[in-house]
C-alpha positions as CSV (number, residue, x, y, z in Angstrom):
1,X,27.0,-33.8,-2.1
2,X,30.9,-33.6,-2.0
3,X,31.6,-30.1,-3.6
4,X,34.7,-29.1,-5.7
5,X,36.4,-27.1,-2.5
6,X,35.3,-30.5,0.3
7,X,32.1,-28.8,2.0
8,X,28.4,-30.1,1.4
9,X,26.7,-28.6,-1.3
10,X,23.2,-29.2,-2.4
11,X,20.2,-27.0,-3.2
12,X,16.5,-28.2,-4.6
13,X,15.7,-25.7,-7.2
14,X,12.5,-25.4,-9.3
15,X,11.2,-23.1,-12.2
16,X,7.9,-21.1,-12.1
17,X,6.4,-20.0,-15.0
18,X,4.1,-17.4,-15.0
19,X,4.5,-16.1,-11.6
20,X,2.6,-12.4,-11.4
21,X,5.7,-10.4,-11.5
22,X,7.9,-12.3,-14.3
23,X,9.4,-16.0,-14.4
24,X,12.3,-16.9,-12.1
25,X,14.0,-19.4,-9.9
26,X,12.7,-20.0,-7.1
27,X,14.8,-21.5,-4.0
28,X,13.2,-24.6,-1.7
29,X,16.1,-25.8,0.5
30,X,19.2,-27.9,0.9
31,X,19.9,-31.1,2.4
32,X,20.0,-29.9,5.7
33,X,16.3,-28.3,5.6
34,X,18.4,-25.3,5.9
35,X,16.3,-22.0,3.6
36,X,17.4,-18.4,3.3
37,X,17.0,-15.7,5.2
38,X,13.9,-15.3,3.8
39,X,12.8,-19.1,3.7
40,X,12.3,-18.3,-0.4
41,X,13.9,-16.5,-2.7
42,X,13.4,-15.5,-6.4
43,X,15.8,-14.6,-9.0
44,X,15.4,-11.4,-10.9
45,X,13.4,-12.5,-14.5
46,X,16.5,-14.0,-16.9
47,X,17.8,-11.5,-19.6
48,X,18.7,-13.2,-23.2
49,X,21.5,-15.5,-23.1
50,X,21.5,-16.1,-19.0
51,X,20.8,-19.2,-17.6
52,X,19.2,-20.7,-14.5
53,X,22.3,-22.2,-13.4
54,X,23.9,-22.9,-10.3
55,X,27.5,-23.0,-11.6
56,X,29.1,-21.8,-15.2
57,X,29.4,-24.8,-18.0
58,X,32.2,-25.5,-19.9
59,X,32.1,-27.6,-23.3
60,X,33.6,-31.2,-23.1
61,X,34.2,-34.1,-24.6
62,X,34.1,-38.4,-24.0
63,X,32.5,-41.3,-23.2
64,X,29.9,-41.5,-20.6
65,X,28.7,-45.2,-18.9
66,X,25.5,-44.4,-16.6
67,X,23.9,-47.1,-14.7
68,X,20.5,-45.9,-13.0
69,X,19.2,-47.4,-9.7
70,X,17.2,-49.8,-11.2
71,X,20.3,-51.3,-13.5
72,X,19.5,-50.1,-16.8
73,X,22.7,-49.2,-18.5
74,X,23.4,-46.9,-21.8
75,X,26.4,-45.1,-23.1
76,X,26.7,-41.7,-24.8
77,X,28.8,-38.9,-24.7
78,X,29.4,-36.1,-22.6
79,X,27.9,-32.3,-24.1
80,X,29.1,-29.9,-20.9
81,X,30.3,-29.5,-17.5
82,X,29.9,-28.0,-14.6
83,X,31.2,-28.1,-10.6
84,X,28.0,-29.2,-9.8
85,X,26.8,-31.8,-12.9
86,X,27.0,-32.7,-16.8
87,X,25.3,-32.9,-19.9
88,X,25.2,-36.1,-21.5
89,X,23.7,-37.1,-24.9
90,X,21.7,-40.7,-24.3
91,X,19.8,-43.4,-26.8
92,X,17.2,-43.2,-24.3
93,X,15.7,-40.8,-21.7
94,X,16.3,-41.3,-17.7
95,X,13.5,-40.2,-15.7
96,X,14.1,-37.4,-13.4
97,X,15.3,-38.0,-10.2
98,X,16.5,-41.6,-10.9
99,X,20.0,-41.8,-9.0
100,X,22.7,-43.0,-11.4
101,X,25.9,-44.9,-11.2
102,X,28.4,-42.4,-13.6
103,X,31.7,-43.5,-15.2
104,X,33.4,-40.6,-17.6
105,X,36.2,-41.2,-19.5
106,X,37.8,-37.7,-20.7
107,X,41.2,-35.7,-21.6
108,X,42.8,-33.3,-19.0
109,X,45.4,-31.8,-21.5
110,X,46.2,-34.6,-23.4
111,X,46.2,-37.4,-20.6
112,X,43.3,-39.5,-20.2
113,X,41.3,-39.0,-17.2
114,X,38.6,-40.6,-15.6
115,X,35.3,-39.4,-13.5
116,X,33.0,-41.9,-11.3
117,X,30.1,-40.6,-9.4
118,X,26.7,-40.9,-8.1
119,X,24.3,-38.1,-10.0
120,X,20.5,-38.0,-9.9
121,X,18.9,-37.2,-13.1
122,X,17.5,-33.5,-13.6
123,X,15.9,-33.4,-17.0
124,X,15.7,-35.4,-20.0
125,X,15.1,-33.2,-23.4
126,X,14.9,-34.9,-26.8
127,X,17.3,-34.1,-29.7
128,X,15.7,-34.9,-33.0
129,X,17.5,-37.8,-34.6
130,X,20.4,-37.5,-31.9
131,X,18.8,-38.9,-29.0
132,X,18.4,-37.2,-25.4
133,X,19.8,-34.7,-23.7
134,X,20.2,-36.0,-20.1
135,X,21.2,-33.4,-17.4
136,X,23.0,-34.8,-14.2
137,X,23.5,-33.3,-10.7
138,X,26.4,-34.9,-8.8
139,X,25.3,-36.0,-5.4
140,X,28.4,-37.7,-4.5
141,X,31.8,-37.8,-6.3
142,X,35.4,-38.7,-5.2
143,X,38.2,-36.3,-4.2
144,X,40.2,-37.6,-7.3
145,X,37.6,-37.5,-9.7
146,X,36.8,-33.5,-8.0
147,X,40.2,-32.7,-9.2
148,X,39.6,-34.1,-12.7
149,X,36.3,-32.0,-12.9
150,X,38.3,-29.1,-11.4
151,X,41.2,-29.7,-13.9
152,X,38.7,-29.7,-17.0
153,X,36.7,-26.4,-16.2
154,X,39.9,-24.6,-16.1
């Protein structure tokens, strides 16, 4: 994945419930088959109000077009941001992992700006009468749509 300052950035992360000394993250790899120092980490267990996140989420708002691999199109709107994804609110759920064609139309102090990307689908959480919440990693993403992601999360 393109990251927000032009190196590769990409990490595989899962949770694990119920592990014998608390909950936590637990690290797997990157791209490059790379691990830590340790080949796994864990987090320390999450307090109230911390999330399992790989980079801080800001509130947005417009209109998201996603097109998975398999050509199924849906609209919806964006919920949040991050460097590294989005939250989208769908009609319909997108099974995780499913790589997705992205285009975001949204306002960078009052001008109209525009993201395209690939994402993969993380997670897919139903919303009771408001559809589902979708959760998207980018994977690939273009300098000028970086800057537009950059420009909104500050």
């Amino acid at each position: 994945m393109q990251g927000l300052a032009g190196g590769q950035q990409s990490a595989y992360f899962f949770w694990a419930g119920a592990m014998g000394n608390g909950d936590g993250i637990i690290f797997l790899g990157d791209d490059s088959g790379a691990k830590g120092a340790a080949g796994v980490g864990v987090s320390p267990r999450l307090g109230p109000g911390q999330e399992a996140r790989g980079a801080p989420r800001k509130a947005v708002s417009g209109r998201v077009r996603v097109v998975t691999d398999s050509g199924v199109k849906q609209a919806g709107r964006l919920v949040d941001m991050s460097a590294l994804g989005f939250c989208a609110l769908l009609d319909d759920p997108v099974k995780a992992g499913v790589l997705c064609l992205i285009d975001c139309e949204v306002t960078v102090r009052g001008s109209p700006g525009a993201i395209s990307a690939i994402a993969k689908a993380i997670q897919s959480i139903l919303v009771s009468g408001k559809g589902y919440r979708v959760g998207f990693q980018f994977t690939r993403i273009s300098d000028g749509s970086s800057d537009v992601v950059r420009a909104l999360l500050s």
